[in-house]
FIKOLZA-1660 file (N, C-alpha, C; in steps of 0.1 Angstrom, whole numbers, plus 5000, padded with zeros to 4 digits):
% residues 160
   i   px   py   pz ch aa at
   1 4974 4847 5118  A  X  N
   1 4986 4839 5118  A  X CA
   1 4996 4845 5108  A  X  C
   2 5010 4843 5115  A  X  N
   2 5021 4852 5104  A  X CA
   2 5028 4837 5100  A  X  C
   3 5029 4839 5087  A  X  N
   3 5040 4824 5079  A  X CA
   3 5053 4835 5073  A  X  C
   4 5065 4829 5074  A  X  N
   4 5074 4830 5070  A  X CA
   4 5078 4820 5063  A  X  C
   5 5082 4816 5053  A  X  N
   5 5087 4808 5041  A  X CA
   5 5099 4811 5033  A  X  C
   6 5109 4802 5034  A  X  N
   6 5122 4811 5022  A  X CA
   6 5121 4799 5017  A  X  C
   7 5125 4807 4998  A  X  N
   7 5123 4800 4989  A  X CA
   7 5130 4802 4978  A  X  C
   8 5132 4792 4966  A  X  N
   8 5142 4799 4960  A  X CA
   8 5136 4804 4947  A  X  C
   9 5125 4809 4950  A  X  N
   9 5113 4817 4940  A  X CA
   9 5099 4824 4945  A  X  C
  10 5096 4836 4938  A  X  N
  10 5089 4847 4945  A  X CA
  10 5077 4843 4934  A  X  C
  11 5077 4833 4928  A  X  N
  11 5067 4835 4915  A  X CA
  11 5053 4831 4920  A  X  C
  12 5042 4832 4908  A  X  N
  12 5029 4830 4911  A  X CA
  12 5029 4813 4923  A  X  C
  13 5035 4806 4911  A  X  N
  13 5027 4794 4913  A  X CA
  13 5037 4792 4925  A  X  C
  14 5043 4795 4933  A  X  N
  14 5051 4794 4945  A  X CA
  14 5042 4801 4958  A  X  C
  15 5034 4810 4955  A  X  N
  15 5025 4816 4964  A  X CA
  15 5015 4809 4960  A  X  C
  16 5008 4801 4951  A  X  N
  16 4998 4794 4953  A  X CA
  16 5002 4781 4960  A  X  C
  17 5009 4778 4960  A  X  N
  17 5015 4764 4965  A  X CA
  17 5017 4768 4980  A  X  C
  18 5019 4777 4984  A  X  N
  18 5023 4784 4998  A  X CA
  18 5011 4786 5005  A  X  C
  19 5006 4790 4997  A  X  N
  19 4989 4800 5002  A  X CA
  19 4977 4787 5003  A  X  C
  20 4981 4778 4991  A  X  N
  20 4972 4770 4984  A  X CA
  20 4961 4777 4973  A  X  C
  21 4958 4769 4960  A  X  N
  21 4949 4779 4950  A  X CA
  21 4934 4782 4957  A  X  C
  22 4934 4779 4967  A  X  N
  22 4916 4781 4969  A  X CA
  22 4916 4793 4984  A  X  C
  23 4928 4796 4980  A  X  N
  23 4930 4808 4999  A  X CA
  23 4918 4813 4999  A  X  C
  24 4915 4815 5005  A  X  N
  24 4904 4820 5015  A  X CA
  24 4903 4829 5024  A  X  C
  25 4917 4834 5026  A  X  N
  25 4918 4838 5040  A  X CA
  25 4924 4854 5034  A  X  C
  26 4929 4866 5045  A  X  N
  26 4930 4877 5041  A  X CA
  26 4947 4879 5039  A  X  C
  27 4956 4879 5029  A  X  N
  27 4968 4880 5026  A  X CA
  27 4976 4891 5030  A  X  C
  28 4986 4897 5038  A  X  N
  28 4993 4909 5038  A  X CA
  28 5004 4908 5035  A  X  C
  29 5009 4918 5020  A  X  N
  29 5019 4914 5013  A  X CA
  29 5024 4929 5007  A  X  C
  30 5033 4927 5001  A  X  N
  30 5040 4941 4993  A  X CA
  30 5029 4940 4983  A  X  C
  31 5037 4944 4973  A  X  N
  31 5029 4948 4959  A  X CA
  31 5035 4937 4948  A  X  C
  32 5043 4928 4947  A  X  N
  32 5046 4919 4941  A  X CA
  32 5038 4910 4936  A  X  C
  33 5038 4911 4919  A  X  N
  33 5027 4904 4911  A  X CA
  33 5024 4888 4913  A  X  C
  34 5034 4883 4919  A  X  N
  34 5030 4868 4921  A  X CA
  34 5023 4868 4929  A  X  C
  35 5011 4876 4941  A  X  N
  35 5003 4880 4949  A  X CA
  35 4988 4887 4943  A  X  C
  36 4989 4885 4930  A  X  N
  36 4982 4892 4924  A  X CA
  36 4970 4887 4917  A  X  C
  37 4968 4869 4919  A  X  N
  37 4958 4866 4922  A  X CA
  37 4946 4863 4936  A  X  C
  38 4952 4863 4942  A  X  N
  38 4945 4867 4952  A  X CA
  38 4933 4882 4953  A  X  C
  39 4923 4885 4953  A  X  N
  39 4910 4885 4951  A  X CA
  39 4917 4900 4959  A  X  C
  40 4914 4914 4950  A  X  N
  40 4918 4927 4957  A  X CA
  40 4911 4928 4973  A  X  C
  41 4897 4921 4974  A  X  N
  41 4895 4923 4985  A  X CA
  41 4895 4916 4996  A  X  C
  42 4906 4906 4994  A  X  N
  42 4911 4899 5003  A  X CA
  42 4929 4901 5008  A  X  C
  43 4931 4912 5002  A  X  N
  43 4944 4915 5002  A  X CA
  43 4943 4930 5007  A  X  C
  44 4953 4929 5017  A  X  N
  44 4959 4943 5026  A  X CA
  44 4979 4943 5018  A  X  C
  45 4974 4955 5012  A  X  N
  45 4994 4963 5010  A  X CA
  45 5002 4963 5023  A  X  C
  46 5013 4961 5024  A  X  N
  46 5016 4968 5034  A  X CA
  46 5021 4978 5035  A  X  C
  47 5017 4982 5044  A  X  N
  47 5021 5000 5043  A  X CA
  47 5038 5003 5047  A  X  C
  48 5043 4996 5052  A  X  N
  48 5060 4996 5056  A  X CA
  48 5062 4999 5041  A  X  C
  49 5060 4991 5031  A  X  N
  49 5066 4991 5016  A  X CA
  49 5058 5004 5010  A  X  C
  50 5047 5005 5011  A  X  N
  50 5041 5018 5006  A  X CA
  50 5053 5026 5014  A  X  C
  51 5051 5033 5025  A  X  N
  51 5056 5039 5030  A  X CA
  51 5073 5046 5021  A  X  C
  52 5079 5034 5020  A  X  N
  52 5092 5035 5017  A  X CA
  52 5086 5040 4999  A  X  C
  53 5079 5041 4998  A  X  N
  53 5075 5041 4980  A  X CA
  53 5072 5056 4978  A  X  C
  54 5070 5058 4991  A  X  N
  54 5061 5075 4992  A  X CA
  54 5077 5080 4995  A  X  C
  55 5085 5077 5003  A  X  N
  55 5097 5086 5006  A  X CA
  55 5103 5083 4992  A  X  C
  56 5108 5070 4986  A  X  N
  56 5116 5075 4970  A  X CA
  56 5110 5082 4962  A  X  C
  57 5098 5084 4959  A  X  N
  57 5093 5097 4956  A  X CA
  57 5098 5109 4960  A  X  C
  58 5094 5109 4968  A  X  N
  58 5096 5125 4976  A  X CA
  58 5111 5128 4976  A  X  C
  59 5121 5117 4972  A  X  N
  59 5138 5123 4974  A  X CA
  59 5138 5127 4958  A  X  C
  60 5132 5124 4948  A  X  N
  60 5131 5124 4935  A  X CA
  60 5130 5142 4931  A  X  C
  61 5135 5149 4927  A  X  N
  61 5137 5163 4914  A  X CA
  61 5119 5166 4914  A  X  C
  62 5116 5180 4916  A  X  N
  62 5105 5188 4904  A  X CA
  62 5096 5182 4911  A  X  C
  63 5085 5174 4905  A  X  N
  63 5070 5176 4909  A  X CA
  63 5071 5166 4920  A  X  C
  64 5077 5154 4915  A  X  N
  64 5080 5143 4924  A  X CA
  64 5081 5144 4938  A  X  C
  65 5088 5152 4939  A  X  N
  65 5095 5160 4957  A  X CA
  65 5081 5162 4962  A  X  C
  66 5073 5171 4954  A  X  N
  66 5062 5177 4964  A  X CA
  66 5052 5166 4960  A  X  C
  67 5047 5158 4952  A  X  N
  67 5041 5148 4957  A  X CA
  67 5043 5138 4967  A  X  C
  68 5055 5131 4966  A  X  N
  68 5058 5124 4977  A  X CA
  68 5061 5126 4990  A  X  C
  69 5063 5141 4995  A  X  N
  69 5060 5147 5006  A  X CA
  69 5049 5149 5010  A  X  C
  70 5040 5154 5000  A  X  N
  70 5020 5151 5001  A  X CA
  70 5019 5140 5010  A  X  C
  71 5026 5129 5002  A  X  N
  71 5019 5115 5004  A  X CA
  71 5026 5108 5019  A  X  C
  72 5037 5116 5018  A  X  N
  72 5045 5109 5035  A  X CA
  72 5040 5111 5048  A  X  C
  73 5034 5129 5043  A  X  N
  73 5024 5133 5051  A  X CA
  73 5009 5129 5054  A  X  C
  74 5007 5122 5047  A  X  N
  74 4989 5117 5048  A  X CA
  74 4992 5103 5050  A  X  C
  75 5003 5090 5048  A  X  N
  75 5009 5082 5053  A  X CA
  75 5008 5085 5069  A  X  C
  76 5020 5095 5074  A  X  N
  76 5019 5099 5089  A  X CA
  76 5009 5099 5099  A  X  C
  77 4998 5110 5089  A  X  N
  77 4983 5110 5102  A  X CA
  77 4972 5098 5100  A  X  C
  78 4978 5087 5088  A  X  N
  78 4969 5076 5088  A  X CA
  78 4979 5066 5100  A  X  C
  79 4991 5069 5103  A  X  N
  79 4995 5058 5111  A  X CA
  79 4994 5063 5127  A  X  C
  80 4996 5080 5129  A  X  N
  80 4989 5085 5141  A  X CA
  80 4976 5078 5151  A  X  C
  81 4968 5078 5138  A  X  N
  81 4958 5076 5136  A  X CA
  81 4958 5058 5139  A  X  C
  82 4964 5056 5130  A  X  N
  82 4961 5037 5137  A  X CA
  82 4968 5033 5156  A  X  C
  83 4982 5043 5154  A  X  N
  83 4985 5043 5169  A  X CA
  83 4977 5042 5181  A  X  C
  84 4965 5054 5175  A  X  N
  84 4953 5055 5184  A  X CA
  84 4947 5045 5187  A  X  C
  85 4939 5035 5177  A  X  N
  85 4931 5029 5177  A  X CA
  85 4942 5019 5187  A  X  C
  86 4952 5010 5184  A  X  N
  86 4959 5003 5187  A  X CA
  86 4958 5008 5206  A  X  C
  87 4959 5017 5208  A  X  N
  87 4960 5020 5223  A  X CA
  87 4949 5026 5227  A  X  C
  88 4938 5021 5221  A  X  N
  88 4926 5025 5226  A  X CA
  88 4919 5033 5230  A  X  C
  89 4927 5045 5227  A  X  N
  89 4926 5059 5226  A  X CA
  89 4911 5063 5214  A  X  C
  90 4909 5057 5206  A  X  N
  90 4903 5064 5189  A  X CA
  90 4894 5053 5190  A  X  C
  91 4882 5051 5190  A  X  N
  91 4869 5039 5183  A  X CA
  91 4875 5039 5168  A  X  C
  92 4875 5023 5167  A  X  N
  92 4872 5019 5151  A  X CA
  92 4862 5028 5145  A  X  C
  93 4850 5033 5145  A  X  N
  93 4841 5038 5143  A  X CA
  93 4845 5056 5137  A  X  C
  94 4853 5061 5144  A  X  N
  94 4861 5072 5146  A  X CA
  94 4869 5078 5139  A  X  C
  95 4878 5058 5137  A  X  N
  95 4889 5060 5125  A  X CA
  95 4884 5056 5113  A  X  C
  96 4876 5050 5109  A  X  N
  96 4867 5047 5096  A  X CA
  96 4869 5059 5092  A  X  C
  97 4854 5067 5097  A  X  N
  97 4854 5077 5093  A  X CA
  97 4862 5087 5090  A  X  C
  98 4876 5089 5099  A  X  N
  98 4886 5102 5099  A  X CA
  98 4895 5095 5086  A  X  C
  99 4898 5087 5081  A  X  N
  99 4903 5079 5074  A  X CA
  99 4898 5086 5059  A  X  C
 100 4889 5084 5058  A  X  N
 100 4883 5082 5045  A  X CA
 100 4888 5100 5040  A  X  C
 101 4890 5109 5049  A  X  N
 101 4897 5121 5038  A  X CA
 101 4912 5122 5038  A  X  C
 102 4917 5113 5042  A  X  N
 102 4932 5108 5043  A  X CA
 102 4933 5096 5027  A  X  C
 103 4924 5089 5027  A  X  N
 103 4923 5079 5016  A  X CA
 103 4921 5087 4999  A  X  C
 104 4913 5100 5004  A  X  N
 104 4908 5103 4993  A  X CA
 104 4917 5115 4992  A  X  C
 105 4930 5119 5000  A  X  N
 105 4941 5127 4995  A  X CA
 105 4949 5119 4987  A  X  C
 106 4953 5106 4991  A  X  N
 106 4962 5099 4990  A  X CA
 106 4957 5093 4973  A  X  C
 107 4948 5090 4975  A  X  N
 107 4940 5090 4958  A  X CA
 107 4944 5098 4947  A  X  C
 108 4941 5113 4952  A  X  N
 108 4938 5122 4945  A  X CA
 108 4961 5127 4941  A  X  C
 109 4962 5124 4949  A  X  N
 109 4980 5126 4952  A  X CA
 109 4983 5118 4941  A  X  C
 110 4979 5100 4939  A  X  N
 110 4986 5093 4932  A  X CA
 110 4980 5096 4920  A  X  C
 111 4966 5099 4915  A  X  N
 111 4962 5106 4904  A  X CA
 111 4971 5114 4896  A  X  C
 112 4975 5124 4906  A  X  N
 112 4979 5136 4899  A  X CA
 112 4995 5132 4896  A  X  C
 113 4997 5121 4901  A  X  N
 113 5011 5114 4898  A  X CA
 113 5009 5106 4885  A  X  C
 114 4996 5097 4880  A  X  N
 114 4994 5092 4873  A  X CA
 114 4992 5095 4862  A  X  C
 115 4986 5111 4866  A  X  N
 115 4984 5117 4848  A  X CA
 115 4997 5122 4842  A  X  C
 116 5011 5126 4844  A  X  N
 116 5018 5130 4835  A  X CA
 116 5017 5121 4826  A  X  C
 117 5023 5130 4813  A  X  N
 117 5024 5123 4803  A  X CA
 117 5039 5117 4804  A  X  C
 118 5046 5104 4798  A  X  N
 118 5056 5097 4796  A  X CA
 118 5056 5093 4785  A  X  C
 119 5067 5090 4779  A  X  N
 119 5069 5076 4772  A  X CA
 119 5072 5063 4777  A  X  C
 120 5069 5053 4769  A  X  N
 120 5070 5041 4771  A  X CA
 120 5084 5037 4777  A  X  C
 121 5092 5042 4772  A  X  N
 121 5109 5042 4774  A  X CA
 121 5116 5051 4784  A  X  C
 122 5106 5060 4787  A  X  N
 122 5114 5071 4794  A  X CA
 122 5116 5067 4808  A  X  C
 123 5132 5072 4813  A  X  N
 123 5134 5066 4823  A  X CA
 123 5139 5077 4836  A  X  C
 124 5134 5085 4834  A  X  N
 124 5138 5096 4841  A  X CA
 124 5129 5100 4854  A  X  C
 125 5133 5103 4866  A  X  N
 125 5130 5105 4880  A  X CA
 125 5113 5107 4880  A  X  C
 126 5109 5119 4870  A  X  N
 126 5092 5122 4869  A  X CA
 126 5084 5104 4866  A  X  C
 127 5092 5097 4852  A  X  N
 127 5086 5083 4848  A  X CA
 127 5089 5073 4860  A  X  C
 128 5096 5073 4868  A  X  N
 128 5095 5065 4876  A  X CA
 128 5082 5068 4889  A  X  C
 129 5079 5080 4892  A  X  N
 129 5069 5084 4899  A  X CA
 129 5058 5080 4894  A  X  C
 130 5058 5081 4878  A  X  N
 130 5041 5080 4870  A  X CA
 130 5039 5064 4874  A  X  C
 131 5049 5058 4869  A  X  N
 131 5048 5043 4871  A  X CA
 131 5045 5037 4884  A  X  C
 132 5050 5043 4894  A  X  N
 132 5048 5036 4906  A  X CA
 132 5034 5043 4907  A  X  C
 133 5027 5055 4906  A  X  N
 133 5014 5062 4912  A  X CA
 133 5004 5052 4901  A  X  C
 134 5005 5047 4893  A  X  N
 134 4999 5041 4885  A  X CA
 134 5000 5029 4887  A  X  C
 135 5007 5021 4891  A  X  N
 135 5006 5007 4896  A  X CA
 135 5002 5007 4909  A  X  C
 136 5007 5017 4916  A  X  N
 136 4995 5021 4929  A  X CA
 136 4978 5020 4934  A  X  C
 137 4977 5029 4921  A  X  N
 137 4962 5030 4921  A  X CA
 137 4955 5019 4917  A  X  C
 138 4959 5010 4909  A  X  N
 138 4958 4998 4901  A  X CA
 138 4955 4988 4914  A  X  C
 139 4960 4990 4924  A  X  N
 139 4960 4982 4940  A  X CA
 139 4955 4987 4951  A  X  C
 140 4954 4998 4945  A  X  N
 140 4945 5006 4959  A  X CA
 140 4931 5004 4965  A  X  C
 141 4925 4997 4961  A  X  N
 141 4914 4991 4969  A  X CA
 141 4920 4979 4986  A  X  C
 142 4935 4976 4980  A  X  N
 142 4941 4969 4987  A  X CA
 142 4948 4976 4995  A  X  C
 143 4947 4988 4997  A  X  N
 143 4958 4997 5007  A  X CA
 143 4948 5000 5022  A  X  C
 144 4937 4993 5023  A  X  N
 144 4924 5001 5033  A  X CA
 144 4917 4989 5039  A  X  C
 145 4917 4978 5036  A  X  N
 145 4915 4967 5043  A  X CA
 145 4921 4966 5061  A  X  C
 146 4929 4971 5064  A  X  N
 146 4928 4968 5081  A  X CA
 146 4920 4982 5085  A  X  C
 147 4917 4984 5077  A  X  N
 147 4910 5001 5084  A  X CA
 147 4896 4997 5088  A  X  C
 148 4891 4989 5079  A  X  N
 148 4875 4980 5082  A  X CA
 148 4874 4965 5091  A  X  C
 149 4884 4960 5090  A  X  N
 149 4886 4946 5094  A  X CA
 149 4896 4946 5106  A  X  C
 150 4888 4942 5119  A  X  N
 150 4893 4937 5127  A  X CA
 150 4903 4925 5130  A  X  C
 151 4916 4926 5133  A  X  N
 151 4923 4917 5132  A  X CA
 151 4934 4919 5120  A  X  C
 152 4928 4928 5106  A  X  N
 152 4939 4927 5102  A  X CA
 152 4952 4941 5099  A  X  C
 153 4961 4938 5098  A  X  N
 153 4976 4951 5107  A  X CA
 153 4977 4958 5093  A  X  C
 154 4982 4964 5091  A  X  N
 154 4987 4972 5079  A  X CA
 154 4997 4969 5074  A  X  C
 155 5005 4959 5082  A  X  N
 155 5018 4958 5079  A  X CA
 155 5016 4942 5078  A  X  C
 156 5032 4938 5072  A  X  N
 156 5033 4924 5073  A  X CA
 156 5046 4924 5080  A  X  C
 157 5049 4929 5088  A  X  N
 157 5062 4931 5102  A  X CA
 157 5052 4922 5107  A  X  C
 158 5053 4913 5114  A  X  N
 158 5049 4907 5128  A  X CA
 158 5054 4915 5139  A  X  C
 159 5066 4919 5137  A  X  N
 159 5072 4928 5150  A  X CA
 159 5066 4940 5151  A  X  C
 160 5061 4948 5145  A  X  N
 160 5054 4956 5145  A  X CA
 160 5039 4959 5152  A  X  C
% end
């Protein structure tokens, strides 16, 4: 089921009131912290917003460029890849499996994005990459959920 709701607040207790505190059910959302009770393995990212997260990367100066190009590219043959399934071309079974060295690039990509060093304050094109590949990974058990579960999209487009 897709819900649409406008509101004049994105906060926790507005998604609990929306969702209800005892959801149960599997959530597809951005990365926005008032979603962030919800149980990591009941929660699918959506990859439209990933997606867009990997190209501001990749427009970014120096290391940033060629990480986020890494990551647009392993984005790409994971969505090739779900096109398949979708048209019945690829067994779930197929893409499980082909998946998992796409997951463990995309890992190892935001890693190597997560270990520069920063400061706390620094606000320059490299610190904004560490910070997003680090709040990333922090949710990344939540980026692979429609890959196992039937029924649920990668995206929170309904049009899609």
């Amino acid at each position: 089921m897709t819900f649409f709701e406008v509101a004049l607040t994105r906060c926790t207790t507005a998604a609990q009131n929306l969702l209800g505190e005892n959801f149960g059910g599997i959530l597809t959302s951005d990365r926005h912290g008032a979603y962030n009770w919800v149980d990591i393995e009941r929660r699918q990212l959506c990859w439209g917003h990933l997606k867009r997260e990997f190209i501001k990367i990749s427009e970014r100066p120096g290391v940033s460029k060629e990480l986020g190009t890494r990551l647009v590219q392993q984005q790409e043959k994971l969505f090739e890849l779900w096109q398949r399934v979708r048209d019945g071309t690829l067994a779930r079974g197929d893409f499980v499996e082909l998946v998992t060295d796409i997951r463990r690039q995309i890992v190892s990509l935001l890693q190597q994005g997560a270990d520069y060093e920063i400061t706390s304050k620094e606000k320059t094109p490299l610190a904004k990459t560490v910070r997003t590949c680090r709040q990333l990974l922090k949710v990344e058990g939540a980026m692979w959920l429609f890959v196992t579960t039937p029924g649920v999209e990668p995206t929170n487009n309904a049009a899609l």
